[in-house]
C-alpha positions in Angstrom: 84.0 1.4 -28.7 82.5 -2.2 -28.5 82.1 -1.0 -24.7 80.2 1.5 -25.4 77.8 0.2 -27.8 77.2 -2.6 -25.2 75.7 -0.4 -23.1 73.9 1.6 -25.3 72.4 -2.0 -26.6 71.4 -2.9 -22.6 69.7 0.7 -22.2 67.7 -0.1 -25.5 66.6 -3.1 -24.3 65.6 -2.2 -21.0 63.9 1.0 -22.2 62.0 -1.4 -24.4 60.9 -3.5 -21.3 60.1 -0.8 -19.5 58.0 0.7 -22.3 55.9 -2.9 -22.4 55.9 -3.0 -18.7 53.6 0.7 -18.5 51.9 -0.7 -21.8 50.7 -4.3 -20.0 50.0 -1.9 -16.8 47.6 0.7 -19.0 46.3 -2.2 -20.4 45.4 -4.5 -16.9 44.4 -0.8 -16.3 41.8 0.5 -18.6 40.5 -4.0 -18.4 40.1 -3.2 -14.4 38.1 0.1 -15.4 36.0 -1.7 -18.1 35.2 -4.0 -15.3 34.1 -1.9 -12.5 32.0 0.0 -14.8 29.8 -3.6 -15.7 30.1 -4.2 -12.4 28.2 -1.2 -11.4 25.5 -1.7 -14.4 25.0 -4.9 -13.2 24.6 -3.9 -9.8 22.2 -1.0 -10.9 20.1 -2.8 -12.5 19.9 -5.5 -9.9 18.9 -3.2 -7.6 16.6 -1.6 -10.1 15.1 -5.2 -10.5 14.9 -5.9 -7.1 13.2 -3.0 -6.3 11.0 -2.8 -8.8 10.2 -6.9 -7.9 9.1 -5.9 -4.7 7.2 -2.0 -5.5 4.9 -4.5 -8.2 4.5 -7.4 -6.2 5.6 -7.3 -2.3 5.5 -4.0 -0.7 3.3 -0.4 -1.8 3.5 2.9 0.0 0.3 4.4 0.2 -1.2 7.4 2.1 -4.0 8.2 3.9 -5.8 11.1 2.6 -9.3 10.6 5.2 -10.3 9.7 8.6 -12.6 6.5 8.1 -9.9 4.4 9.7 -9.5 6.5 12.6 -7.8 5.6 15.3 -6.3 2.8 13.9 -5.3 5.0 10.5 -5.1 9.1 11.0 -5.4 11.3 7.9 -1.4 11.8 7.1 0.0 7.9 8.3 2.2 6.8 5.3 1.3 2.8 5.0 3.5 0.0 3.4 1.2 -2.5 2.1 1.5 -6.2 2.2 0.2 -7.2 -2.0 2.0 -10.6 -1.1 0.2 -12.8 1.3 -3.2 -11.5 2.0 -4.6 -11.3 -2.1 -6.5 -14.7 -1.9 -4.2 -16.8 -4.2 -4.2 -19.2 -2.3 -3.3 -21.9 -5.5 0.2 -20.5 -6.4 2.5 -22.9 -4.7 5.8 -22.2 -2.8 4.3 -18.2 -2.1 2.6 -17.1 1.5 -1.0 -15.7 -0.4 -3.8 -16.6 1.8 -7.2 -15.1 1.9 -8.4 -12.3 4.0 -9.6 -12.9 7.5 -12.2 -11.2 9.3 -11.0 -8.1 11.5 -8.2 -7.7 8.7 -7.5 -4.1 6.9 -7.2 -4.3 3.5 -6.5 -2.0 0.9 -8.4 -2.6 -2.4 -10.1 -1.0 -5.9 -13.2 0.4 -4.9 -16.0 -1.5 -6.4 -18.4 2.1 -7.3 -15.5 3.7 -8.2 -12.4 1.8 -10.8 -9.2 3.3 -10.2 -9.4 5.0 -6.5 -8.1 2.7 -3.7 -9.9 2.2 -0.3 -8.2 1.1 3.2 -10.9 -0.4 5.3 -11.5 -3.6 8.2 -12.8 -6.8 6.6 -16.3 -7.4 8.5 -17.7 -10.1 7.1 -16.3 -13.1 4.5 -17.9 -15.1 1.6 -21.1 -17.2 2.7 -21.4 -14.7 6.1 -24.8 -13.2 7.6 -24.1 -9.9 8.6 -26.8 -7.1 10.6 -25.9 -3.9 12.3 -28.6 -2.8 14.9 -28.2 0.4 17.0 -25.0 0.5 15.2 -23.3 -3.0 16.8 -22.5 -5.4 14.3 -24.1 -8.9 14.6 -21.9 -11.3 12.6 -23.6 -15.3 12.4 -26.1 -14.3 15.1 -23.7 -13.3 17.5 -22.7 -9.8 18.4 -19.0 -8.6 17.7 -16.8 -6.8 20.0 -14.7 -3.8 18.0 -12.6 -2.5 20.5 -11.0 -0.7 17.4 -14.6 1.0 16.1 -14.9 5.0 17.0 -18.5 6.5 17.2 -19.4 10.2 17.0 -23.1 10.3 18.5 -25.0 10.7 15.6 -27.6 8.2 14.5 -28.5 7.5 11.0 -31.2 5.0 10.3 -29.8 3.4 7.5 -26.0 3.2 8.2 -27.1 1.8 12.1 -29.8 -0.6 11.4 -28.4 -2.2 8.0 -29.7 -3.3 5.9 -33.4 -3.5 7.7 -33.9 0.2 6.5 -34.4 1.1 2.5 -31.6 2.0 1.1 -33.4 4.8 -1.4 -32.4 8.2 -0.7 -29.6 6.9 2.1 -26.5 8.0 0.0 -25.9 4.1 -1.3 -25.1 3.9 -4.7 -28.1 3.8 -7.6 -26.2 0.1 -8.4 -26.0 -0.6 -4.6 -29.8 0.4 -4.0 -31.1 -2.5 -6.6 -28.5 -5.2 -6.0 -29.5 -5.1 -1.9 -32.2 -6.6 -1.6 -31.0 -9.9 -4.2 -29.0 -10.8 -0.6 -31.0 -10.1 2.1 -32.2 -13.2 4.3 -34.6 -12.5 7.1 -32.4 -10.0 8.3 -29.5 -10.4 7.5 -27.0 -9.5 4.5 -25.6 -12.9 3.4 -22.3 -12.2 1.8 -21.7 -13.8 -1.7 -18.5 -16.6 -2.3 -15.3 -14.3 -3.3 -16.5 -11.2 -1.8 -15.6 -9.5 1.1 -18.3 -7.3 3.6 -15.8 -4.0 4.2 -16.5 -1.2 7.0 -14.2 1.8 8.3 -13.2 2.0 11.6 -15.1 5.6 12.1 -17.9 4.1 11.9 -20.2 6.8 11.7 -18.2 8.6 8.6 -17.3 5.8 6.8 -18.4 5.4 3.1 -17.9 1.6 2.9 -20.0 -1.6 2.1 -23.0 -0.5 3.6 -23.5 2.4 0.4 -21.6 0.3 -2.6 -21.8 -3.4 -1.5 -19.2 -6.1 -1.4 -15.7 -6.3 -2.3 -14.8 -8.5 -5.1 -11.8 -10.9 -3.8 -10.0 -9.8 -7.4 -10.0 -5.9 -6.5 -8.0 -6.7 -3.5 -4.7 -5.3 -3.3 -3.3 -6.0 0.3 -3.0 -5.5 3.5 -1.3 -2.3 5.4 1.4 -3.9 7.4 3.0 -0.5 9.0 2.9 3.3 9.4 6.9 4.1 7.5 5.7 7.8 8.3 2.7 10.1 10.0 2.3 13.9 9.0 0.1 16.2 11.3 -2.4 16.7 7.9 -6.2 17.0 7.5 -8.4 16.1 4.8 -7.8 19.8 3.4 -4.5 18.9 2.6 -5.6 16.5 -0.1 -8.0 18.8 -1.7 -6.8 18.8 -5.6 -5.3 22.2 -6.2 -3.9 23.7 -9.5 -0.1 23.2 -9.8 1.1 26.7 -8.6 -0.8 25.9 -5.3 0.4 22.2 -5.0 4.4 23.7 -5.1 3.5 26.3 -2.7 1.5 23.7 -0.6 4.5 21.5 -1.0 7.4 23.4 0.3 5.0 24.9 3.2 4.8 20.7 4.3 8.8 20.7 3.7 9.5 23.6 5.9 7.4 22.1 8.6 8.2 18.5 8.0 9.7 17.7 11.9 7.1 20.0 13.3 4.7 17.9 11.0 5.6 14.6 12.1 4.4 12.6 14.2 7.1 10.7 15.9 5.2 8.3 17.8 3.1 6.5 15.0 6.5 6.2 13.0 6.8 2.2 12.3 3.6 1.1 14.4 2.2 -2.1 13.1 -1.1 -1.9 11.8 -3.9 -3.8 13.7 
């Protein structure tokens, strides 16, 4: 009898060690769980953070919805802007900002028109004289080369011979039309300290300094760095539509979107 309640003492016991074995297991367990799920919070909202760092401050996809940038921009490229180095803070230590140079894109607030953002080339800088005559742009006297400007033909007055031609009833902006002639010097246009003389590459469609004036250095946003993506689009494609036209427009893009693209702009630098 003593025998048997040995045993039955040893089976206790061990039953009791296995029982707080599976216990410390389920424990180390649900501890392992609790720490893979902070884990992935923490790497969520790092990545969230980072992210969100560099949409605000570093990088900004933007699309081109006309054709004054043509060639160098087509109606359809998808850009990734530069807001880093090329916004003209050039005080902020330890970080790459410079000013804009001359023969840069940039893409910035327009200055007749808060809230809508403009890609065009930087012409001219603070403290420049700038002409245009037959439609060739004559920068400090001397006549620029543009390999990158396109020209459809047509001859305007105004836009081609700026600013020796009135700009009343030329399409320039009411604002624009009296603030001119406050800049002109013999015949040039003498750009002001912090501001920026802006053109589009298609030169002859281009709605650009010429009709609203300078670009304020603060309404700079950056500078297009590369083409992520280029749809096949025109200009109609980015004509508001109600929403039941926009989802129908949509999923017509989507069904064509290889067809669409076009492969050989994808991840072109822009110049």
């Amino acid at each position: 009898m003593a025998h048997s309640g040995t045993n039955t003492l040893t089976e206790e016991i061990k039953a009791d060690k296995d029982k707080d074995t599976d216990s410390l297991k389920k424990q180390s367990s649900d501890a392992s769980e609790k720490e893979t799920f902070s884990e992935a919070l923490a790497g969520f909202a790092s990545v969230f953070v980072s992210g969100l760092f560099i949409i605000t401050f570093v990088l900004q996809h933007f699309e081109i919805p006309s054709s004054s940038m043509e060639k160098t921009l087509l109606i359809g490229d998808h850009v990734f802007v530069d807001r880093m180095t090329p916004t003209g803070k050039e005080s902020i230590p330890l970080l790459p900002y410079r000013g804009l140079h001359r023969g840069d894109t940039a893409v910035f607030v327009s200055p007749a028109e808060p809230g809508l953002f403009l890609v065009k080339r930087i012409i001219a800088v603070g403290g420049d004289k700038i002409h245009l005559r037959d439609g060739k742009v004559f920068l400090n006297g001397v006549q620029q080369t543009e390999p990158y400007v396109v020209r459809n033909g047509t001859q305007f007055p105004y836009r081609d011979d700026f600013p020796a031609v009135s700009p009343f009833a030329s399409g320039a902006t009411p604002d624009w039309s009296i603030e001119l002639g406050k800049h002109i010097q013999g015949a040039d246009l003498v750009v002001p300290k912090d501001s920026y003389f802006a053109m589009g590459d298609n030169r002859d469609v281009s709605f650009d300094s010429r009709y609203w004036g300078f670009v304020p250095k603060e309404n700079v946003l950056g500078r297009p760095l590369f083409i992520a993506w280029s749809l096949d689009q025109t200009e109609a494609d980015f004509v508001p539509l109600p929403f039941p036209q926009r989802i129908v427009a949509f999923f017509r893009t989507a069904a064509q979107f290889f067809s669409l693209t076009r492969w050989n702009r994808i991840f072109r630098l822009v110049r």
